[in-house]
PyMOL CGO cylinders between C-alpha atoms (Angstrom):
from pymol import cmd
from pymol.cgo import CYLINDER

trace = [
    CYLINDER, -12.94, -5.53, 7.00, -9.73, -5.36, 4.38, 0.3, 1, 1, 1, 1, 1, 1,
    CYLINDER, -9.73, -5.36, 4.38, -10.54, -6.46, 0.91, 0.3, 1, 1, 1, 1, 1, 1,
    CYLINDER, -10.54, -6.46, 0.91, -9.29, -10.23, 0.35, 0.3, 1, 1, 1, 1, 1, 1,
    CYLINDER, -9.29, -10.23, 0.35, -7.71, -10.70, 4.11, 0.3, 1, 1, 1, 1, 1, 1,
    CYLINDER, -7.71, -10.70, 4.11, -8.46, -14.51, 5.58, 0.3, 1, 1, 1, 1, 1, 1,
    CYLINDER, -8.46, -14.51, 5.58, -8.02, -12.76, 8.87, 0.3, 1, 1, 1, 1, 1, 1,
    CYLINDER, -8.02, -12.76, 8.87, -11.07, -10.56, 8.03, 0.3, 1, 1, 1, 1, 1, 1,
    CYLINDER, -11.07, -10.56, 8.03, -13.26, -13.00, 6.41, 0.3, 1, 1, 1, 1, 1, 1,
    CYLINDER, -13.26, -13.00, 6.41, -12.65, -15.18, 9.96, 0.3, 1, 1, 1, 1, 1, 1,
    CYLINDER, -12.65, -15.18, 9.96, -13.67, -12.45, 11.76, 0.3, 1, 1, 1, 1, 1, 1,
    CYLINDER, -13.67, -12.45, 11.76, -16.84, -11.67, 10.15, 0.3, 1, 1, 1, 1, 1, 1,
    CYLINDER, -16.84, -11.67, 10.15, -17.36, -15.21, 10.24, 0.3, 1, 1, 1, 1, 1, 1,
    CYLINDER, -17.36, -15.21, 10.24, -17.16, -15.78, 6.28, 0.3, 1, 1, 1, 1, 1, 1,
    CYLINDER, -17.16, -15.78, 6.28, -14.54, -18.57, 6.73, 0.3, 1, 1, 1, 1, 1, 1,
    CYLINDER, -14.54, -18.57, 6.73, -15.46, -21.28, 9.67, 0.3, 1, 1, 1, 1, 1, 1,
    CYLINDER, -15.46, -21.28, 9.67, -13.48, -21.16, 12.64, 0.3, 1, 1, 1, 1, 1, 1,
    CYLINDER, -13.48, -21.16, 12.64, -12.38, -23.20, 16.16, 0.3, 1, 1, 1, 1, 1, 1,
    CYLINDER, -12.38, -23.20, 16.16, -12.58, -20.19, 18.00, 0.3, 1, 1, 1, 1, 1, 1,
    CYLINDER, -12.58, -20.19, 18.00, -10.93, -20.79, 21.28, 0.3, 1, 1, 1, 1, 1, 1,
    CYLINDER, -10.93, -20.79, 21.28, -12.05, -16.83, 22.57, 0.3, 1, 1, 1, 1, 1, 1,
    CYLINDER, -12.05, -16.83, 22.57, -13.41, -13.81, 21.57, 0.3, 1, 1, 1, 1, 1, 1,
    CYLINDER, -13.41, -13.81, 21.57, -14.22, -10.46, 23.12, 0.3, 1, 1, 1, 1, 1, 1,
    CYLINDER, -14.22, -10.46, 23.12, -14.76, -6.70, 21.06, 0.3, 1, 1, 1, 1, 1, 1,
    CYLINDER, -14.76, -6.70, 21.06, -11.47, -6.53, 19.86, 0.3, 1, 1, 1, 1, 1, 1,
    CYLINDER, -11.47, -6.53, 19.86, -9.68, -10.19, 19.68, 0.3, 1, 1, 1, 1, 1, 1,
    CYLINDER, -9.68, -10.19, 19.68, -10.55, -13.63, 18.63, 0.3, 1, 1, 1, 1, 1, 1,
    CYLINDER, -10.55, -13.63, 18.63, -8.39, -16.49, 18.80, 0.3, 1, 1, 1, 1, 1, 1,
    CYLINDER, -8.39, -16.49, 18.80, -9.00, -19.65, 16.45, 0.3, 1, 1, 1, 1, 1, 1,
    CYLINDER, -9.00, -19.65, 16.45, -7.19, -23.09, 16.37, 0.3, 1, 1, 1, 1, 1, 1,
    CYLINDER, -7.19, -23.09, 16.37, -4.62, -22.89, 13.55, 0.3, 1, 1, 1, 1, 1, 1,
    CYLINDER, -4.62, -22.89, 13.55, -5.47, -25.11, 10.79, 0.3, 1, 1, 1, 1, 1, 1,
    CYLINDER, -5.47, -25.11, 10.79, -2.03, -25.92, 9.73, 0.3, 1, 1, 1, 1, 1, 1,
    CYLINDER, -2.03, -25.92, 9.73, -0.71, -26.48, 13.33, 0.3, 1, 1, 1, 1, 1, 1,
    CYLINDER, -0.71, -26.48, 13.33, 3.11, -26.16, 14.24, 0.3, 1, 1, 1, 1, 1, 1,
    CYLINDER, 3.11, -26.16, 14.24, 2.22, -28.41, 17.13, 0.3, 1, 1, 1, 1, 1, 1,
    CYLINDER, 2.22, -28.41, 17.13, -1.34, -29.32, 18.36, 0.3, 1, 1, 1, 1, 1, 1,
    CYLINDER, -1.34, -29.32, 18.36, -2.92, -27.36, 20.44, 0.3, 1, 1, 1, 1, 1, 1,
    CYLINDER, -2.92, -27.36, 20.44, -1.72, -24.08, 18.21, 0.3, 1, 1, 1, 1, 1, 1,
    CYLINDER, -1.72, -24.08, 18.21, -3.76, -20.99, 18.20, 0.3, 1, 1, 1, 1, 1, 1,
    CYLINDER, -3.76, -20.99, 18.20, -3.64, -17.89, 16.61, 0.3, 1, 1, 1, 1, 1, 1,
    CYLINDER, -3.64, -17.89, 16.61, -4.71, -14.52, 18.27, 0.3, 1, 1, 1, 1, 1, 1,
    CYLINDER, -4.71, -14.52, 18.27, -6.40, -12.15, 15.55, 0.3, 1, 1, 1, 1, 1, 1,
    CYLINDER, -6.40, -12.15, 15.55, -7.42, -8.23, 16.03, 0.3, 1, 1, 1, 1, 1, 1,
    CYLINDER, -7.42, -8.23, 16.03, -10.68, -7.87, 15.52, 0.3, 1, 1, 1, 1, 1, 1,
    CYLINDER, -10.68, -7.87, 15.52, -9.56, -4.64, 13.36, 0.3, 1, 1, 1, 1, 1, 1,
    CYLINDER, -9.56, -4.64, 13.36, -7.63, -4.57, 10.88, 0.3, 1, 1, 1, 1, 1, 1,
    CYLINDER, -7.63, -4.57, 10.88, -4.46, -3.66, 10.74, 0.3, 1, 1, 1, 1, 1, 1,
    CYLINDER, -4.46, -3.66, 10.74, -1.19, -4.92, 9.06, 0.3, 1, 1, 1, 1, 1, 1,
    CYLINDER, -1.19, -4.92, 9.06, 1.06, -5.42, 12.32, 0.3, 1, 1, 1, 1, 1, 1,
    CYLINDER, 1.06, -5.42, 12.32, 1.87, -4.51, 15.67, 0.3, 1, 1, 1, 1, 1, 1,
    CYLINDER, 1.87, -4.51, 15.67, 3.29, -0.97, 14.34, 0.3, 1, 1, 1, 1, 1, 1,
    CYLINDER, 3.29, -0.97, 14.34, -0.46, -0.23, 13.56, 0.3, 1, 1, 1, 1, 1, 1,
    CYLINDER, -0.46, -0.23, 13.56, -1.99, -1.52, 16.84, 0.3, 1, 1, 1, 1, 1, 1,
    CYLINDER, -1.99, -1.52, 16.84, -3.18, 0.83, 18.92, 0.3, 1, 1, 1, 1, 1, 1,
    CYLINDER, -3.18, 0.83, 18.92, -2.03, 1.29, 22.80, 0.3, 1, 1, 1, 1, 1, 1,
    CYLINDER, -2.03, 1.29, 22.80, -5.03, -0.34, 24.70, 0.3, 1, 1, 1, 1, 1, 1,
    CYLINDER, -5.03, -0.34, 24.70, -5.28, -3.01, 22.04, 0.3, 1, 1, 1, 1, 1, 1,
    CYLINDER, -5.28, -3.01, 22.04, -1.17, -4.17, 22.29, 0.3, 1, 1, 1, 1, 1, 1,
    CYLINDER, -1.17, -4.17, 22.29, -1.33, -4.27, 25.81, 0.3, 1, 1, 1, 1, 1, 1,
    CYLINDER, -1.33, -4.27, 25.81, -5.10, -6.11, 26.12, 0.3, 1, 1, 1, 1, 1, 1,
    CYLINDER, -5.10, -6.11, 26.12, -3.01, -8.63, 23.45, 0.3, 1, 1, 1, 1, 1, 1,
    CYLINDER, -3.01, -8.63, 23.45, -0.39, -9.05, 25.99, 0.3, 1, 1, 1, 1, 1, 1,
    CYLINDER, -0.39, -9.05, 25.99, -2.92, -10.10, 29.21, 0.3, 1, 1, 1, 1, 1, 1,
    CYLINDER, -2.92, -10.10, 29.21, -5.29, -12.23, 26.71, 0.3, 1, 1, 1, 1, 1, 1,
    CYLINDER, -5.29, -12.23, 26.71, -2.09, -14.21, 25.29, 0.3, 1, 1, 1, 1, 1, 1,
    CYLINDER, -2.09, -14.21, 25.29, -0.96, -14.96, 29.20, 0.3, 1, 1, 1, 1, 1, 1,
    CYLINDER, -0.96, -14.96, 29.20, -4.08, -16.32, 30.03, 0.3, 1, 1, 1, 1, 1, 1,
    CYLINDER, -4.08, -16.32, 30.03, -4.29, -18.65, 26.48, 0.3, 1, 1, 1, 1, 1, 1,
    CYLINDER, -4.29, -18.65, 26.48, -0.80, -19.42, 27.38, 0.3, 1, 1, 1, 1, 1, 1,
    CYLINDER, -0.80, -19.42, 27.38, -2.20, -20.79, 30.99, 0.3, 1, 1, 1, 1, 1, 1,
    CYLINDER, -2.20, -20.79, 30.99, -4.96, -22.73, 29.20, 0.3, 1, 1, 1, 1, 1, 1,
    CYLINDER, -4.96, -22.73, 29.20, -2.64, -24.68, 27.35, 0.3, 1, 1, 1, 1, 1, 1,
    CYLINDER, -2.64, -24.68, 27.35, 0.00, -25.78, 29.53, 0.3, 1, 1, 1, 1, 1, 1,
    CYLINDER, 0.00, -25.78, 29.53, -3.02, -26.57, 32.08, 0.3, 1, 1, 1, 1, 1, 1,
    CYLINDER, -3.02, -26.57, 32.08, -4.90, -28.76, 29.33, 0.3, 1, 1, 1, 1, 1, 1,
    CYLINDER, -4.90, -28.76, 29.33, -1.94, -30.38, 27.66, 0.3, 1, 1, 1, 1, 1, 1,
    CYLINDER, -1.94, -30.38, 27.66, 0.63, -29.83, 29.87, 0.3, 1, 1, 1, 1, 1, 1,
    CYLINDER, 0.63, -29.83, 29.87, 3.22, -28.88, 27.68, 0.3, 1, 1, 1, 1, 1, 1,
    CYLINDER, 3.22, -28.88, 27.68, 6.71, -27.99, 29.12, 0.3, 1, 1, 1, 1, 1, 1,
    CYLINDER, 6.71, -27.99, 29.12, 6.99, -24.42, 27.26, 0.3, 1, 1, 1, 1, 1, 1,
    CYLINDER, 6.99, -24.42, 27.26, 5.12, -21.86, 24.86, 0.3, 1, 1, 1, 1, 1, 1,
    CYLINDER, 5.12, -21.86, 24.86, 6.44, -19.79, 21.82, 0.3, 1, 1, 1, 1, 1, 1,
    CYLINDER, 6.44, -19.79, 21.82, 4.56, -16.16, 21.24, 0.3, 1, 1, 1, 1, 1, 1,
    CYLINDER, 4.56, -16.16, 21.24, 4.99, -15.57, 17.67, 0.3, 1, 1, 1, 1, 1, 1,
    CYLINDER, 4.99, -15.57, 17.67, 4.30, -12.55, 16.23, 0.3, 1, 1, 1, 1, 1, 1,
    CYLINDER, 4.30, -12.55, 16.23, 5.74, -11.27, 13.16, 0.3, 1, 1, 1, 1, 1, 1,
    CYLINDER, 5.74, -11.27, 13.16, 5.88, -7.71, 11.72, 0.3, 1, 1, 1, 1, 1, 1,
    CYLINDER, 5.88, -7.71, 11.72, 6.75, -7.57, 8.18, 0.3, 1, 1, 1, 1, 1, 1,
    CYLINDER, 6.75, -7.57, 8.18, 8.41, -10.28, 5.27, 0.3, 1, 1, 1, 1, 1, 1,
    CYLINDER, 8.41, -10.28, 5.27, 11.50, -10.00, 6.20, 0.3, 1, 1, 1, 1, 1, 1,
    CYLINDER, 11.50, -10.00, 6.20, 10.17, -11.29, 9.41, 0.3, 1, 1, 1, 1, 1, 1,
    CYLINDER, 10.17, -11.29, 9.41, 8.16, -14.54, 7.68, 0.3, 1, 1, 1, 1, 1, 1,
    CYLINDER, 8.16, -14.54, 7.68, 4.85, -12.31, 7.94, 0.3, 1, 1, 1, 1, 1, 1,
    CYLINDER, 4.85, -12.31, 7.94, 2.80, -14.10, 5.55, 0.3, 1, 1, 1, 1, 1, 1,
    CYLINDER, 2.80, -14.10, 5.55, -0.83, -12.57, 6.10, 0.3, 1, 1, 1, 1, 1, 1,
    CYLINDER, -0.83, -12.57, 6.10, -0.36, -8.87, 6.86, 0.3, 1, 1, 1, 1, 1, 1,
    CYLINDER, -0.36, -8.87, 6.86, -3.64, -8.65, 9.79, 0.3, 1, 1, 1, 1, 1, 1,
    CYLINDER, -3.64, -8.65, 9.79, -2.00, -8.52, 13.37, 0.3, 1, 1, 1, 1, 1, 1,
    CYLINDER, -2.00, -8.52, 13.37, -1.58, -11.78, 15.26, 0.3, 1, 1, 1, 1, 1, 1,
    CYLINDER, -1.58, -11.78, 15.26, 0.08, -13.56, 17.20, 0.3, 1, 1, 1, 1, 1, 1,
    CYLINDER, 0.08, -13.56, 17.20, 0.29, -17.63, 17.25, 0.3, 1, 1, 1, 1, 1, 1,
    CYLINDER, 0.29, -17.63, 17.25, 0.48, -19.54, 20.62, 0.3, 1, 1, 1, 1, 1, 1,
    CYLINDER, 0.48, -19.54, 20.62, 2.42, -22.70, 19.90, 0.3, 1, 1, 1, 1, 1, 1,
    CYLINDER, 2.42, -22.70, 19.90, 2.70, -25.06, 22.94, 0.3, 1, 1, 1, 1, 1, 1,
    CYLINDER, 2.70, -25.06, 22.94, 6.05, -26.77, 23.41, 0.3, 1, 1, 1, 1, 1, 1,
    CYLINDER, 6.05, -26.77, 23.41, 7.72, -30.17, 24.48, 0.3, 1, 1, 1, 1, 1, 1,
    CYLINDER, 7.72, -30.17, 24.48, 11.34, -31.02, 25.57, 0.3, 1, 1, 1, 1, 1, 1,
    CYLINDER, 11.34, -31.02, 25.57, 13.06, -32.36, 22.26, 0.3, 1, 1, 1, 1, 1, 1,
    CYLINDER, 13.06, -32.36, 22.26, 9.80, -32.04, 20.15, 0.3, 1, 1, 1, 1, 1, 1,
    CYLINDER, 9.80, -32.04, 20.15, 12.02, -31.44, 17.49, 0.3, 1, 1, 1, 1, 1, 1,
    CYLINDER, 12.02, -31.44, 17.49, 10.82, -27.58, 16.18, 0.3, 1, 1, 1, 1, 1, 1,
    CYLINDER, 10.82, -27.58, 16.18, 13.25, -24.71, 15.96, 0.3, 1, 1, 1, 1, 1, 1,
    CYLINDER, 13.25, -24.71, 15.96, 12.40, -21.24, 15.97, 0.3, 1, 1, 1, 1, 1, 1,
    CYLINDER, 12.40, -21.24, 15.97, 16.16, -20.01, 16.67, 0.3, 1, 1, 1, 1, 1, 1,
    CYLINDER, 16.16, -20.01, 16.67, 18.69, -18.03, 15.11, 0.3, 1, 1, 1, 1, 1, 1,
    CYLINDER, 18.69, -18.03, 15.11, 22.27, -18.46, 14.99, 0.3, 1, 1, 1, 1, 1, 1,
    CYLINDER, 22.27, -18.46, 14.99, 23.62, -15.81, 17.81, 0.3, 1, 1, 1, 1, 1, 1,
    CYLINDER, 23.62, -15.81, 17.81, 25.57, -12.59, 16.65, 0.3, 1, 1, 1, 1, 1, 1,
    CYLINDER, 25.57, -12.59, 16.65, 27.77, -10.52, 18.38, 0.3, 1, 1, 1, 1, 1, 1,
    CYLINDER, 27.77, -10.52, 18.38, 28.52, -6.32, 19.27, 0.3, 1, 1, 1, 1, 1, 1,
    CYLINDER, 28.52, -6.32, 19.27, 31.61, -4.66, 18.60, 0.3, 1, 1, 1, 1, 1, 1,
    CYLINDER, 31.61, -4.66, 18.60, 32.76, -2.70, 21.64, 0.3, 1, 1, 1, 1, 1, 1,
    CYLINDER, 32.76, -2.70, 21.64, 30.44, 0.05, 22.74, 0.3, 1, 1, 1, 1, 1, 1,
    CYLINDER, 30.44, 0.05, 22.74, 28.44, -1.09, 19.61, 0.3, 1, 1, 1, 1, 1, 1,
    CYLINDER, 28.44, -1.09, 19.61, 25.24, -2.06, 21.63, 0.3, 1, 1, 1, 1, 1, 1,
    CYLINDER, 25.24, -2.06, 21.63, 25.52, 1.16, 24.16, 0.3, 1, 1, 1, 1, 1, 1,
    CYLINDER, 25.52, 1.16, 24.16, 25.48, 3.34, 21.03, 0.3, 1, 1, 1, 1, 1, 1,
    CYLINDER, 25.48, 3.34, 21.03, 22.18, 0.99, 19.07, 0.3, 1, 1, 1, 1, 1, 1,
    CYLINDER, 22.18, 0.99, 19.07, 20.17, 1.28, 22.86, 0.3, 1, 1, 1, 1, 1, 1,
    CYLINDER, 20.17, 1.28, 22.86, 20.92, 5.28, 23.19, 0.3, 1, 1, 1, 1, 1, 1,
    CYLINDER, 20.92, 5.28, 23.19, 19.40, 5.51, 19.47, 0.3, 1, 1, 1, 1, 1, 1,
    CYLINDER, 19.40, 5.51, 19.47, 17.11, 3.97, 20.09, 0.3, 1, 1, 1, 1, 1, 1,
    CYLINDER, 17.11, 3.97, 20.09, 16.04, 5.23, 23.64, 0.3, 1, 1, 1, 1, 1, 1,
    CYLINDER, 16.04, 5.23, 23.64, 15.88, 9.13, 22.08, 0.3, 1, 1, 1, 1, 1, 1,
    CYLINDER, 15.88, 9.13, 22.08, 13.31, 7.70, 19.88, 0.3, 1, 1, 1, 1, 1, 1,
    CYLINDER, 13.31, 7.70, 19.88, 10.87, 6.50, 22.65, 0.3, 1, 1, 1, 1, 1, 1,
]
cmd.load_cgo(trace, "trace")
């Protein structure tokens, strides 16, 4: 457990959760302040501040338990799509810096946007960003 971090107090069960599922190293709780309802939010059971700090076994368990969540809600409220959210950092709206990722079920025209306004490459400007990035893996 981290000091002050909500995300800690929920998992130590200081703060009362929905919880939705929970195994050794997850738990997943009903939002409170739901984009849409049937929201959820996936929390590591350790702490850590993002995805950067997740370790192997733990991203990719994140990654199987967030597919089957994903099933569960288009199965019980048949919803027509579902946004993964997981943000790393402020500049990426991270507001409480314990990994997570929200499952928000979605509707046709239900009226929430989570887009961005497209960009564009200059010639040979993507080729050069994926071989930089590529000798880094």
């Amino acid at each position: 457990m981290q000091g002050n971090c909500i995300f800690c107090k929920i998992n130590a069960g200081e703060i009362p959760s929905a919880t939705v599922y929970e195994d050794e190293n997850f738990k997943v709780i009903m939002d409170i302040s739901p984009a849409a309802k049937g929201h959820m939010i996936m929390l590591s059971k350790r702490h850590c501040a993002n995805l950067l700090e997740l370790d192997d076994e733990s991203a990719a368990s994140a990654l199987i338990i967030a597919r089957k969540l994903a099933r569960a809600l288009k199965e019980e409220l048949n919803c027509d799509g579902i946004n993964l959210v997981q943000n790393n950092g402020e500049a990426s709206g991270q507001t409480v810096f314990h990994f997570h990722i929200h499952l928000i079920p979605r509707y046709d025209n239900d009226q929430m946007s989570l887009g961005w306004t497209p960009g564009k490459y200059e010639d040979g400007e993507a080729a050069t960003f994926a071989a930089a990035l590529a000798a880094r893996l």
